[in-house]
Structure formats: structure tokens, C-alpha cells
NUTOR-730365 format. One record per residue: residue in one letter; y, z, x of N, C-alpha, C, O, CB in turn. Coordinates in pm, whole numbers, plus 50000, padded with zeros to 5 digits. Glycine has a CB too. Layout:
<atoms>
aYZXYZXYZXYZXYZX
...
</atoms>
This chain:
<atoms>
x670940616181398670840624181275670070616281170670420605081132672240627981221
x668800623881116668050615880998668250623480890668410635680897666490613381013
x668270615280758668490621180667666980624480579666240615480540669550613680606
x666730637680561664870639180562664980647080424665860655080394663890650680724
x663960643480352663610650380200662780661280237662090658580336662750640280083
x662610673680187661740677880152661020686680041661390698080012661730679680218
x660250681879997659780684679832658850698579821658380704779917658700670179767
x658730701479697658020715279658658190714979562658700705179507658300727679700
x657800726679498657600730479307658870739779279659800734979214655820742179253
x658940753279328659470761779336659150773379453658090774279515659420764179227
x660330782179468660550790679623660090804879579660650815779578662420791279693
x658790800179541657920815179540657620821279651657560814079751656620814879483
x657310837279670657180845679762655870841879775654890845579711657550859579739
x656000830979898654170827679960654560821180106655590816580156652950812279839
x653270823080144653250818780299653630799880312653660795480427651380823180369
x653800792980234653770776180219655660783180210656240785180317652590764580032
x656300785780093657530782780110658290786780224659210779980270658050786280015
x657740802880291658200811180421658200795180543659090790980617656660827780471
x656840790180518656830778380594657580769580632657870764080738656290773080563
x657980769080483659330756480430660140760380472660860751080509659850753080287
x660710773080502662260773980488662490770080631663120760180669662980789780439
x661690781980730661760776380861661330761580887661500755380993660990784680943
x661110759680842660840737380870662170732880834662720723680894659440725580726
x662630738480751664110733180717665190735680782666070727180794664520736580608
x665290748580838665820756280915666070749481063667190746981106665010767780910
x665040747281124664680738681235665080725381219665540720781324663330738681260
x665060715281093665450703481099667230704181057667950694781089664420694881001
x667660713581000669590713281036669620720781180670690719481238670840725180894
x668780727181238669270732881372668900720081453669530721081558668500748081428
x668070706981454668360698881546669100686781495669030675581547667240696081610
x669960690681368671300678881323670820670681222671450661181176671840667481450
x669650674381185669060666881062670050669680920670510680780893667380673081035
x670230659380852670680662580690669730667280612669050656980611671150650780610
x669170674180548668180679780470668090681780314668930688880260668080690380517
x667400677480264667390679780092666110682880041665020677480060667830666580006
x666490693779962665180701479898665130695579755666010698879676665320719779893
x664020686179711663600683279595662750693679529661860698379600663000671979604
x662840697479424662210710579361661580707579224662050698679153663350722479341
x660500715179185660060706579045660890719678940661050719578818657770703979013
x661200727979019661830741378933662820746279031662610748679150660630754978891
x663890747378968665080751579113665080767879080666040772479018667200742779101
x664160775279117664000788579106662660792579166661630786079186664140792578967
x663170812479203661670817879239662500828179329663710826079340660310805779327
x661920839479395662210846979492663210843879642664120849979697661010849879514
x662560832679667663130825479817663930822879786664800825479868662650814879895
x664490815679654665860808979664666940810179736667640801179779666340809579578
x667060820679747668610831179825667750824679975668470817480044668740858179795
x666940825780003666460824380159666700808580170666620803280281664630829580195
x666940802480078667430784080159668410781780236669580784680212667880772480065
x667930775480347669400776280446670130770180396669860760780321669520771680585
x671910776380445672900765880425673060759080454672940757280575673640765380429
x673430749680376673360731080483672460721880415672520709980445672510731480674
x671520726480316670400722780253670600720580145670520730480072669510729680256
x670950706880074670930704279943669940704479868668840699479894671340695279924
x670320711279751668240715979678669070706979552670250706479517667330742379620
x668050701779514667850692679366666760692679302665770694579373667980678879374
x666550691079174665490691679111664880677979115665460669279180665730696978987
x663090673279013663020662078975663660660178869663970669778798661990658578968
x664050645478833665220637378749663900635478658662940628578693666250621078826
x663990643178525662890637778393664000631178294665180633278267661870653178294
x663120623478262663790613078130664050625978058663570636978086662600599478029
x665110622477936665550630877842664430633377780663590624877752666560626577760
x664320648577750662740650977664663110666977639663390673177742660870647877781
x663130671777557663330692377597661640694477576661380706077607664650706677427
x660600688077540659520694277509658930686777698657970692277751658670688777321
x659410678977746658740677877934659640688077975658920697478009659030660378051
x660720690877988661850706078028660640713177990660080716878094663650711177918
x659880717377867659490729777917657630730877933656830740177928660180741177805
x657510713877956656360717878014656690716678185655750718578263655090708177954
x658010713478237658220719778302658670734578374658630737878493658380714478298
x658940739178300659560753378304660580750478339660910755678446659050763978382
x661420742778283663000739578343663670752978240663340757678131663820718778298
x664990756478361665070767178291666470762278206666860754278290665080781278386
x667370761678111668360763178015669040774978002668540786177985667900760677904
x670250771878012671330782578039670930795878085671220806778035672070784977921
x669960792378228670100804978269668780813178258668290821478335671160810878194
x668340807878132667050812378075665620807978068665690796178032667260812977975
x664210811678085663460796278114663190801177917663580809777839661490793978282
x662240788177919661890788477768660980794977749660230798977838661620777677705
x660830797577615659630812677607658460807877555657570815877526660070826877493
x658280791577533657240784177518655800788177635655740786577757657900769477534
x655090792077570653840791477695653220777977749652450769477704652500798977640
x654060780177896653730764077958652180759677972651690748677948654350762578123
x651640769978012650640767178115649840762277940648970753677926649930783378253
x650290768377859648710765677745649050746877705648330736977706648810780377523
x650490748977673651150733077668650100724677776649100717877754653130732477736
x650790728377896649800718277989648340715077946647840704177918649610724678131
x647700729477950645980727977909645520716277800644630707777794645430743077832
x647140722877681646260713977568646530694377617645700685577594647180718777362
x647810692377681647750680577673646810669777764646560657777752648910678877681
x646330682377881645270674978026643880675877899642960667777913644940689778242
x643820685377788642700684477707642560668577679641710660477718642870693677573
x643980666577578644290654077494644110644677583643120638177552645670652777427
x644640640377690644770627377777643600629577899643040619577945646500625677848
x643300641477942642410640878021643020643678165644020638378212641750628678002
x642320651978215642830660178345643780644778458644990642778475640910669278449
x642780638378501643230627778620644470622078522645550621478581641820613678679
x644490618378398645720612378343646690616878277647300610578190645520604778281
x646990632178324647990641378280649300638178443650530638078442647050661078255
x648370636178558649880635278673650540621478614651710621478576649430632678889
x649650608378607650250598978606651260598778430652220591278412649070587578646
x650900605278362651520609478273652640612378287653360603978234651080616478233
x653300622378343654160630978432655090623878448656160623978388653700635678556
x654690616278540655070604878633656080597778499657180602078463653460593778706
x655740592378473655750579478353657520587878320658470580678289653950579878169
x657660601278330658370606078195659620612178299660440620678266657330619678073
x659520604478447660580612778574661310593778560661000582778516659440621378807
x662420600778633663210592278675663350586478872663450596078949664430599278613
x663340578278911663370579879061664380585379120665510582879078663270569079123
x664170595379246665010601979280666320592979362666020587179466664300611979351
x667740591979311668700585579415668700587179524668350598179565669750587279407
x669020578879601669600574479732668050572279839666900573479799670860588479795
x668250570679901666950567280049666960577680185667980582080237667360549280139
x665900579680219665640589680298665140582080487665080569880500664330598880200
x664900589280578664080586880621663060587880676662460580680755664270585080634
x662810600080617661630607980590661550614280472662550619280420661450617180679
x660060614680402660150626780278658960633880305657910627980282660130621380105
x658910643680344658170655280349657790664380213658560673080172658890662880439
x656410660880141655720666780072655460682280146655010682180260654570657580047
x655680692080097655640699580222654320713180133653570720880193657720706280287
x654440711980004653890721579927652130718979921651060725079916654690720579778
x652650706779926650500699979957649930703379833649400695079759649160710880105
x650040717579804648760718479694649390714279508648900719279407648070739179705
x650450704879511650720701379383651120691879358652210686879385651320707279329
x649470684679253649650674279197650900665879216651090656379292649470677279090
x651710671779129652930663779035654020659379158654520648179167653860676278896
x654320672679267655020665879349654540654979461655320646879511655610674679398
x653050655879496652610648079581652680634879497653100625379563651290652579637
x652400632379378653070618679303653880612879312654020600979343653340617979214
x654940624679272656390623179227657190617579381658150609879379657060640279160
x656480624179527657580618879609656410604579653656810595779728658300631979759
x655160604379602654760590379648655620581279607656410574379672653490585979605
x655390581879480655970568279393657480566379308657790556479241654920566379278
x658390579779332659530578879289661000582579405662220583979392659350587779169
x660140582979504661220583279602660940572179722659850566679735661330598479662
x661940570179798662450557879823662640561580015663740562780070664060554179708
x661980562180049662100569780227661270558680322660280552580281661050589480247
x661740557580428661390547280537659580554280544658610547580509662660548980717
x659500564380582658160569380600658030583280522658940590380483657840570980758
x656600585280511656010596680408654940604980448653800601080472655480590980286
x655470619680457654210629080540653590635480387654140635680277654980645280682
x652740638580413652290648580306651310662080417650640660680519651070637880163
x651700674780332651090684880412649640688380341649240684480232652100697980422
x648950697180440647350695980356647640714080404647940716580521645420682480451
x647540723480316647570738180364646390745780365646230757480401648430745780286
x645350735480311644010749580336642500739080279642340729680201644370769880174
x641750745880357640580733880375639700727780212639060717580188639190742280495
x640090740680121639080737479994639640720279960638990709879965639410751179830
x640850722179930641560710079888640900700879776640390689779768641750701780010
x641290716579658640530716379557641270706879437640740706179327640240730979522
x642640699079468643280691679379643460680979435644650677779426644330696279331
x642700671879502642960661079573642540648879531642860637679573642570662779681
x641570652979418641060642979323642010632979204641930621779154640110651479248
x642890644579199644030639479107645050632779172645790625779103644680649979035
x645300633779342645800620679343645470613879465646240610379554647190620379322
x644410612679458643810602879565644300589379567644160582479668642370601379551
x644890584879460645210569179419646460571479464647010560379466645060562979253
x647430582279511648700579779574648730582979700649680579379771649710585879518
x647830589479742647220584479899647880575480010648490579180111646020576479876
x647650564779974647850551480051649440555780072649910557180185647460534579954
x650130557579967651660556580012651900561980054653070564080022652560556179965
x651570569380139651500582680257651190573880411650280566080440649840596480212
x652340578880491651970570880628651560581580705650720577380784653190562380706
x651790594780720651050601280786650860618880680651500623480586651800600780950
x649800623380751648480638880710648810647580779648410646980895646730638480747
x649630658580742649370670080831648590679880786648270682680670650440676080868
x648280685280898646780696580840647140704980924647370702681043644910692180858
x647210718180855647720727780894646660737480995647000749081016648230733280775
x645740733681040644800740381110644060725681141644030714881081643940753581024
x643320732281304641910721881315640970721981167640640710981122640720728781459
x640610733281101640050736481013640250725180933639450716080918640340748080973
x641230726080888641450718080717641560698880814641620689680733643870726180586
x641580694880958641610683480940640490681180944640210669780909642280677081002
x639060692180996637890683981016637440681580887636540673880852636820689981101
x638320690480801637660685980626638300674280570637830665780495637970698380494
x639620675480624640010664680575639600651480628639640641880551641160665680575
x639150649580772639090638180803637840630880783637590618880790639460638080911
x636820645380747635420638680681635510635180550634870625280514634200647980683
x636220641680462636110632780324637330619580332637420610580250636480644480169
x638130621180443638580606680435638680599980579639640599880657640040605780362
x637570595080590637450587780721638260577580764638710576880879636350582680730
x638490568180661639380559280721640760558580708641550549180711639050549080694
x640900572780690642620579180679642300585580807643200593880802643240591980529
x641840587480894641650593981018643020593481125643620602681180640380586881083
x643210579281127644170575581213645580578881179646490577181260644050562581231
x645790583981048647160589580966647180603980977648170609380928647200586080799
x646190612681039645770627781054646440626681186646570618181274644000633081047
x647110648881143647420652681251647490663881226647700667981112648330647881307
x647270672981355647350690981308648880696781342649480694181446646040702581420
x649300703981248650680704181240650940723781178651170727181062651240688881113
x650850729781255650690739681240651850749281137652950752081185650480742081363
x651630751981050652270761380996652960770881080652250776781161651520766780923
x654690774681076655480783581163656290784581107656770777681017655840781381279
x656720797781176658310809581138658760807881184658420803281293658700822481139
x660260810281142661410818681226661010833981313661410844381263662590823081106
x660380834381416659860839781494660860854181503660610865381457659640830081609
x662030849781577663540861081563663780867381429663590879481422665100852481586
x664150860881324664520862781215663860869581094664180874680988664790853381196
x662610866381176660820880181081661280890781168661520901181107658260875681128
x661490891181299661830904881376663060908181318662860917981247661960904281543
x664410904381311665580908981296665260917281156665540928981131666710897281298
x664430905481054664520913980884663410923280891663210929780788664230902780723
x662380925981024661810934580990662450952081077661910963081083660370928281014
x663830946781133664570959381150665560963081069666440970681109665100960181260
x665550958380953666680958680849666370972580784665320978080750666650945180732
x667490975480781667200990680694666670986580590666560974380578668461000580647
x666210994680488665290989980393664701005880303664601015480379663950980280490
x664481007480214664311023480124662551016780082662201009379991665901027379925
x661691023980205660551019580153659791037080148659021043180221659751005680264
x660331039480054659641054680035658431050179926657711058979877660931068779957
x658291039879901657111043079843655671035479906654671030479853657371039779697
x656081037380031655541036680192654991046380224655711051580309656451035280300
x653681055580201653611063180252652441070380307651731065180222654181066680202
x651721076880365650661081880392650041083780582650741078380668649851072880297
x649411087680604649201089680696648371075280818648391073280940648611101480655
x647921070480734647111054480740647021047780619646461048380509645551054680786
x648131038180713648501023580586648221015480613648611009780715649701018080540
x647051009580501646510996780536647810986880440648250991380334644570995180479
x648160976980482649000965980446648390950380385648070942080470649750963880576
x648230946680236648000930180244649480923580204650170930180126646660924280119
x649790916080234650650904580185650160889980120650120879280179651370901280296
x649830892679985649720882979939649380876879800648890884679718649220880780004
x649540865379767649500864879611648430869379542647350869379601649620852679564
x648460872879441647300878379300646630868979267646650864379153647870883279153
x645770863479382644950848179299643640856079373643550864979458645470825279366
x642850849479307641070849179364641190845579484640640853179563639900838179294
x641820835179535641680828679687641750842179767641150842179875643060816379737
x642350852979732643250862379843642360873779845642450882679929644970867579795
x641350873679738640510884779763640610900579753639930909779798640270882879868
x641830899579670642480914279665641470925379589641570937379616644020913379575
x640250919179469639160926879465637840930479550636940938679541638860923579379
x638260918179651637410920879782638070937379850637410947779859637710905079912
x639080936079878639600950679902639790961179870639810971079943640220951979917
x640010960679716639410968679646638220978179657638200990279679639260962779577
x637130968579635635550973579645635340977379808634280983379824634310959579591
x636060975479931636170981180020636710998280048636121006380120636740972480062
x638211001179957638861008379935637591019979855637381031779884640111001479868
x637091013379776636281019979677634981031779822634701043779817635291003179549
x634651023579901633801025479991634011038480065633321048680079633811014780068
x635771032680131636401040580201636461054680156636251062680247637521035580217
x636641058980058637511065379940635851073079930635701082880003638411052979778
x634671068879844633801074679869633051084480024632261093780011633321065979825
x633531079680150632991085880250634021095480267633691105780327632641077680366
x635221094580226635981109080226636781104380326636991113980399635141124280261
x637561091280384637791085580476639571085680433639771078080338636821072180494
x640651091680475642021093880418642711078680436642301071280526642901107080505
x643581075180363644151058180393644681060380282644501069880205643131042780412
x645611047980269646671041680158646461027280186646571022180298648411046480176
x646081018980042646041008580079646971000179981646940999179858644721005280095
x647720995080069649380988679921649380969279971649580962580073652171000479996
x649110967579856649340951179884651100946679794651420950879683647580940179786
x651870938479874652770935579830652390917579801651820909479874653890941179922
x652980916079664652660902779586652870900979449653390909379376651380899779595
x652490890779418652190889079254651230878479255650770872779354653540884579150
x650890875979100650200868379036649410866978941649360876978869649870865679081
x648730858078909647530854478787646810868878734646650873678621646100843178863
x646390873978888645210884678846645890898478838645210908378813643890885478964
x647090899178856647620911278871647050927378730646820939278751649360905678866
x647050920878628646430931378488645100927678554645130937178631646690926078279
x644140922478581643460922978606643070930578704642090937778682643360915878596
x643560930878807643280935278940643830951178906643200960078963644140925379073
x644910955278821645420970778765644230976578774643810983378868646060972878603
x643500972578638642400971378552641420977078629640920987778595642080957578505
x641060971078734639850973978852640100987878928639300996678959639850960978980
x641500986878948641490998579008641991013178933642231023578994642230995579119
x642051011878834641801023378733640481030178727640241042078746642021018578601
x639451017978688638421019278674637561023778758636481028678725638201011878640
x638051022278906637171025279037637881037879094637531042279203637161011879157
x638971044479015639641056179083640211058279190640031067579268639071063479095
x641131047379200641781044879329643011044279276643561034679331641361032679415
x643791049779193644971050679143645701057279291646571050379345644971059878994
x645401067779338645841078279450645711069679603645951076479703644651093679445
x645381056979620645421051379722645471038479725645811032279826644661054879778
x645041031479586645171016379629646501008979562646341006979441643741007979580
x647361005979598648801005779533649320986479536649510979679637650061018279655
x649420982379399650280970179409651420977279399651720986079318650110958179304
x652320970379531653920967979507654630957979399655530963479336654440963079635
x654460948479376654560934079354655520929179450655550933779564654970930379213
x656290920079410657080914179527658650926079615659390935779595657800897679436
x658350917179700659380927879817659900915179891659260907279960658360941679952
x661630915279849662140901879919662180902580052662530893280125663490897679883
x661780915080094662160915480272660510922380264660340933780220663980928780359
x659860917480292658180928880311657860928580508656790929180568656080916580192
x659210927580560658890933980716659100945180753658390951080834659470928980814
x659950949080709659840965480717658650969980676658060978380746660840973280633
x658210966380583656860976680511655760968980639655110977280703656250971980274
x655540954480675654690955480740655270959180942654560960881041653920941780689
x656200958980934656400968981067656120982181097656120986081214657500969881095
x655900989181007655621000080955654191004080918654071016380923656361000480862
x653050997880882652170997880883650681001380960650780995781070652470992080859
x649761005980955649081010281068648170996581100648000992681216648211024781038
x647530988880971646720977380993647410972880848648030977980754644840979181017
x646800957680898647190945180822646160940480741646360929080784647600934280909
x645200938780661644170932480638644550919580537645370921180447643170942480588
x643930907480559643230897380486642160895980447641160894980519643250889480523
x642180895680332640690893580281640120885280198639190886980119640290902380232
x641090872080233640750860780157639650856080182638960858680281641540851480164
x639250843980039637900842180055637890826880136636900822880197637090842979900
x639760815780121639690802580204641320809080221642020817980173639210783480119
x641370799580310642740798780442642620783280475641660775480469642410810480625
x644190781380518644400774980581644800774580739644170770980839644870772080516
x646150779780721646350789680828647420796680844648470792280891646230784980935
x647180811380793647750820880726649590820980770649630820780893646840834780766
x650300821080741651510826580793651640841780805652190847280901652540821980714
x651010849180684651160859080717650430866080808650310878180790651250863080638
x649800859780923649170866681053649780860981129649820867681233647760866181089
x650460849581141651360845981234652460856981217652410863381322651830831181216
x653460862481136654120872281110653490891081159654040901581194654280868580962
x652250886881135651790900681189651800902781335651950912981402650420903381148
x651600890881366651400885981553652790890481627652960896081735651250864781584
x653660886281534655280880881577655330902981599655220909781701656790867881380
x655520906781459655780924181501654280928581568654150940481536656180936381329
x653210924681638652660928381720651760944081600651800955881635653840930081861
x651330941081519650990948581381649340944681389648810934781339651960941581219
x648680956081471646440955981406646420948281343647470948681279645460968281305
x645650937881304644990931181230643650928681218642950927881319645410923281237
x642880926281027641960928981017641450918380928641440920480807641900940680995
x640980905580983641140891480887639330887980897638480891780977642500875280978
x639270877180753638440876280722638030863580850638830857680923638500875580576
x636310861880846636400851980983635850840380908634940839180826635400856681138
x636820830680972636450820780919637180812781041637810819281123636810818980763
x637050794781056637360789281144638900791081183639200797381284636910777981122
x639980784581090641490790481072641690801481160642490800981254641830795880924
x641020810681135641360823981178641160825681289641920832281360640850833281123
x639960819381334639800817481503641250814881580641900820281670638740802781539
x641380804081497642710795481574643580807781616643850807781736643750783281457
x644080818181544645340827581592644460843181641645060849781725646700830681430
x643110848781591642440859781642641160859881669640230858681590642570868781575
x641100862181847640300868581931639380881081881639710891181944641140872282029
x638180884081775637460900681782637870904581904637950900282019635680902781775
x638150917281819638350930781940639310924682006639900935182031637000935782056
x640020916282059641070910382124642490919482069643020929582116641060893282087
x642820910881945644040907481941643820912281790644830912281719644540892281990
x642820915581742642490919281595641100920281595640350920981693642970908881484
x640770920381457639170925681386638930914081315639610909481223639100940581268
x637950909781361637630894681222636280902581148635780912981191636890872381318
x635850895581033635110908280918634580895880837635300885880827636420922180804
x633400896280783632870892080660633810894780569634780902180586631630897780626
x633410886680439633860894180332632990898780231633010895680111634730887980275
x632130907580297631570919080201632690933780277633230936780383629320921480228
x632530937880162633250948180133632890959680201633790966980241633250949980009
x631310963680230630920975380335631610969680466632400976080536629090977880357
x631170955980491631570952780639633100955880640633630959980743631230936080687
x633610954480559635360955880610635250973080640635310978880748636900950680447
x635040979780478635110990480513634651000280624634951012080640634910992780440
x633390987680738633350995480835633880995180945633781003481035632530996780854
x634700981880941635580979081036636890988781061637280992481171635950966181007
x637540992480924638631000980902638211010680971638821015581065639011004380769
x636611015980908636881030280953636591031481169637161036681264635401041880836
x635621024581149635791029081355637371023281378637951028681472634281016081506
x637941015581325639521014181361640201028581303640311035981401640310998681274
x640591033981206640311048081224640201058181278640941067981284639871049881211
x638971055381332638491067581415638481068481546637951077981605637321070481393
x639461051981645639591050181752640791051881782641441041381777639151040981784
x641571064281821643021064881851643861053081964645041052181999643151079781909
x642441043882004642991035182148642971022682058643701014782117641811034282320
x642541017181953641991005581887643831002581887644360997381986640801007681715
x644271004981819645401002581708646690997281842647310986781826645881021281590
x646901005081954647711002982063646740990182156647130979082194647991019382147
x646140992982163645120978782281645250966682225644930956782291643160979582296
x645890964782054645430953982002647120950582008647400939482054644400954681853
x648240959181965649670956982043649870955782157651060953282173650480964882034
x649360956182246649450956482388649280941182432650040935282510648310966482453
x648010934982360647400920682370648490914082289648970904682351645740918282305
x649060916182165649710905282126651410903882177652230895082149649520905681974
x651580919182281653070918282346653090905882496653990902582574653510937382409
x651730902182481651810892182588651260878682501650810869382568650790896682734
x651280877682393650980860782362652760854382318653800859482277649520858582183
x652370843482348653620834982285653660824682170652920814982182654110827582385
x654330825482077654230819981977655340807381969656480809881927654280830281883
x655140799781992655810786182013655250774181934654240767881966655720782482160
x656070771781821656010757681809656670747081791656830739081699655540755881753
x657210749081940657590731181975656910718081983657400707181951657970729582091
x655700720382029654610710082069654490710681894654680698581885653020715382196
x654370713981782654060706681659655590701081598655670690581535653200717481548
x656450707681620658120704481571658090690181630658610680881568659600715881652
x657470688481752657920675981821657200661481729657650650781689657310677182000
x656140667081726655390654581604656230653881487656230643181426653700659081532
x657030664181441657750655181328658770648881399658750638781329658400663181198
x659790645981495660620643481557660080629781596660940620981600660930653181647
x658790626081626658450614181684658550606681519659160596081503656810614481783
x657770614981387657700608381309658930601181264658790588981248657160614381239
x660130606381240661600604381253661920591981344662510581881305662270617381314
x661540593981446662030583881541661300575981477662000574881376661890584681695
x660100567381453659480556281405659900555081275659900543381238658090556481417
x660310564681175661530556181066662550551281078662970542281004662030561280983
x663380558081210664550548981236664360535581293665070525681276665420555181320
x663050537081380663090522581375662650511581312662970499881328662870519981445
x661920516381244661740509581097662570502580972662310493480894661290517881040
x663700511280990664620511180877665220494180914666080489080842665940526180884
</atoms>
């Protein structure tokens, strides 16, 4: 039995925490002790942390003005201070690279010793710091989730205290291992995975999705950021919608662009078909239910939510890029697509208009197997070389 950290920001509805939980899940199902370090002990998932899993926050020096440039929340409540402008102005004042180590300066180190700590969120600053240099573990993974690895500048200098790289696709290690060559030998591909059963069980859960509806439902799952491309689908929808082509297209999510993204589709007259849900704590029913799946992000790492589409055996219609190779076959097992917006929209429609497309592509994924033991096992070895370390 090892006693293993693993860190994050907060248990937002995204494919990295879905990640997390099952990673956690898997390390008390093989007798591991487990502890969730959190930079915010809140978000959607929360209720989804397994039992058995001690969640703690980071330890900040006494301060209520770092509380709420953390968004720590107080009795219950978060503060109604606007964080994000707080942050802006002070990375203004001190300067972007010397706002983490800033941070840093104003935490306390986390008690007791680990023997493992698993960075598991990858894409944030403060915790990839915070478990370099304030926690105390025989060995140290950090996860890499998608190839831009557009914040890595800010802490390249905590790097070193990292004994091993996981990269969640071939994709993101050939990027990673070219901008850091002589971290090569600390790289490993470590695939992002579900609870395989437990996406099936909650996607037979009763569930009141009447506002599910239409004759052809296209399905996205995913956050309201630019990365996800949800105005890429849009201006597809827009396409569709012009050739007189019938569909419903409902993305379940939130985020940044959400008034924004309203906004667009007011304007393009797609009120009558293109539908944000926002978040849906169970979104398997809605995508069991679905006729196609589309992604239309513009970078990936490697999606969970097509591993989940795979698992209920659900059309899929993803943008092509290397990642994506890794889990869909064209015409196989799904539709891979540019991301221009005619090309999708012409993919939809001969999917559409092929009553055999939609079953041939369930048929192919009722014979793949989704197993990951062969990556579970690399953290297990990592484990074993802290115990003997210790």
C-alpha cells in the first residue's frame, strides 16, 4: 500500500477531472491511500470523488485578499471580488513569469510525505509549482494533457523536480520531447482513461432529458473555450440549416465564451436548432441517446470524451488531427473532418443521408476493447521505485 497525492485546481465538468476521478478510483481499488490536493475544494465533480479519498486544499499563509485571489470560498460563499481582474492586475504589477513564484512565496508546505505526488491537472501553473516545491513525496509525475502546452513557460524552472512526464497521447510527447530533449528519458505516454462500466451504468440511469429532442441529434460535450471550437460548429450548423438539411445540434458545457457564443447564434438564426445545455452532471444519457457526436476542437490532447463515445458505441465526427488518429479509423469507427465548417457540414450531411453509416460505425466499435492496464501499470512501476527509494 502507497500513500499517493494527487493534485488539481478544482472538480470542474471536463475531460482532465473525469480523468482524475477514475485514476483515483483505480489507485483505492488496488489498496492505494489517496489524497486529493485542490487549489479550490469545489466545482461540479465534487459529489463524483471516490470514497476513501481525502481531498484538501493548498495551505496559504493567513491573507483574505490571497483567499480571494484564490477563489477560496467563506462560509459557504465564494467572494464577489472579481478574481480573474485581481490576478491580471497583479501578473500586470510583478509580471506574468513572477506572479507563480509569487504564489508560491504566500502557501504553506503541504503536511506529511507521500510516495508519490501526481500533478494530474498539467495545465496549471500554480499547482504544478505548488506540488514541485511545497510537497514532500519520494517521487513526482507531472501530467502533460494536450500538445499546445501553452503555459509551460511559467514553470519550466520547476521542471527538474519532476522525476517523471506523462503525455497523454503519442501526440503531445513528440511535442513534448522536442522542446525538451534532454527530459526525454523522464517521458512517457500515459493515456488518459475511464471508468469504462460506470460511463455505461450512468449512461442507463433514468434521467428527464426532454429537452433532448428532434429527429437527428448532433451531440458536443464540452467546455466554452476557443480550444473546443463550438463557433466552428456553429458556422457548420449555419450551413446545414441553409441547405434545408433537418438536425438539432445541443452542446452540453460551460464557459468563458458562453454570452458570446449565445450572441452568435442569435445572430446566425439558429435559435430553433443550435442549443447550449450548460452543464449536465450525468451527460450519458443525453449522449447515449444521440445520433452523432461531433468535436470540433481546434487542439486535443486526447479527448476523453471520445473515449466515452467509444465506450456507448455512439457515430463519431472528430476533428483530424494526430491524437485523434490514436482512438479513430475514417469511415472505420468514425468521421475525421477539417475544421472548416463546409467540410464538417458535409460530412454530417452524407452521414445523414446514409441510413447504413450510423449502425456500421456501432457495429466496429462493439468489437474494440478499451483497456488500460498496460498504462495503469506504468504508474504501479512508478510506485514501486518510490518504495524503494524511500
Amino acid at each position: 500500500m502507497a500513500n499517493i497525492l494527487v493534485s488539481g485546481v478544482r472538480m470542474d465538468m471536463g475531460g482532465t477531472e473525469i480523468a482524475q476521478i477514475a485514476f483515483m478510483k483505480k489507485l483505492l481499488t488496488e489498496g492505494h491511500r489517496v489524497t486529493l490536493l485542490l487549489s479550490q475544494k469545489r466545482g461540479p465533480l465534487m459529489d463524483r470523488v471516490p470514497d476513501g479519498v481525502r481531498v484538501v486544499t493548498i495551505p496559504m499563509k493567513d491573507s483574505i485578499f490571497l483567499d480571494r485571489m484564490m477563489g477560496r470560498i467563506i462560509d459557504g460563499r465564494p467572494f464577489a471580488f472579481p478574481v480573474k481582474c485581481i490576478c491580471k492586475v497583479f501578473k500586470i504589477c510583478i509580471g506574468k513569469k513572477r506572479f507563480t513564484p509569487f504564489l508560491i512565496s504566500k502557501t504553506r508546505p503541504l503536511p506529511g510525505t507521500y510516495d508519490l505526488a501526481v500533478e494530474f491537472h498539467g495545465y496549471g501553473k500554480f499547482p504544478t509549482a505548488y506540488t514541485a516545491v511545497r510537497v514532500k513525496a519520494a517521487k513526482k509525475a507531472l501530467l502533460f494533457h494536450d500538445a499546445s502546452i501553452h503555459w509551460l513557460e511559467y514553470v519550466v524552472s520547476y521542471l527538474d523536480r519532476y522525476d517523471r512526464f506523462y503525455c497523454v497521447s503519442d501526440a503531445v510527447y513528440e511535442r513534448l520531447s522536442s522542446m525538451f530533449p534532454d527530459k526525454r528519458d523522464k517521458m512517457e505516454v500515459l493515456h488518459n482513461f475511464i471508468d469504462v462500466e460506470e460511463i455505461r451504468k450512468r449512461a442507463s440511469e433514468r434521467a428527464d432529458i426532454s429537452d433532448f429532442t428532434g429527429d437527428f441529434r448532433i451531440l458536443t460535450i464540452a467546455r466554452l473555450e476557443h480550444q473546443k471550437g463550438i463557433d466552428i460548429a456553429i458556422r457548420a450548423a449555419e450551413i446545414l440549416k441553409e441547405r434545408g438539411i433537418p438536425f438539432r445540434w445541443y452542446v452540453i458545457g460551460d464557459g468563458t465564451e458562453k454570452k458570446k457564443l449565445r450572441m452568435m447564434i442569435r445572430a446566425k438564426g439558429l435559435c430553433d436548432c443550435f442549443f447550449l445545455l450548460g452543464i449536465r452532471r450525468n451527460p450519458y444519457p443525453y449522449l447515449k441517446a444521440c445520433d452523432l457526436f461531433a468535436l470540433t476542437s481546434r487542439f486535443e490532447g486526447y479527448p476523453v470524451t471520445l473515449i466515452e463515445a467509444r465506450a456507448l458505441q455512439v457515430p463519431i465526427l472528430a476533428a483530424d488531427m494526430p491524437c485523434i488518429r490514436e482512438q479513430i479509423t475514417d469511415n472505420v469507427n468514425g468521421m475525421l473532418t477539417s475544421c472548416d465548417p463546409k467540410e464538417i457540414a458535409d460530412k454530417i450531411a452524407r452521414f445523414r443521408e446514409d441510413p447504413t453509416a450510423g449502425s456500421k460505425m456501432r457495429e466496429c466499435m462493439k468489437g474494440e476493447t478499451i483497456d488500460f492496464s498496460a498504462d495503469y501499470s506504468k504508474i504501479e512501476a512508478l510506485i514501486k521505485d518510490a518504495r524503494i527509494s524511500l
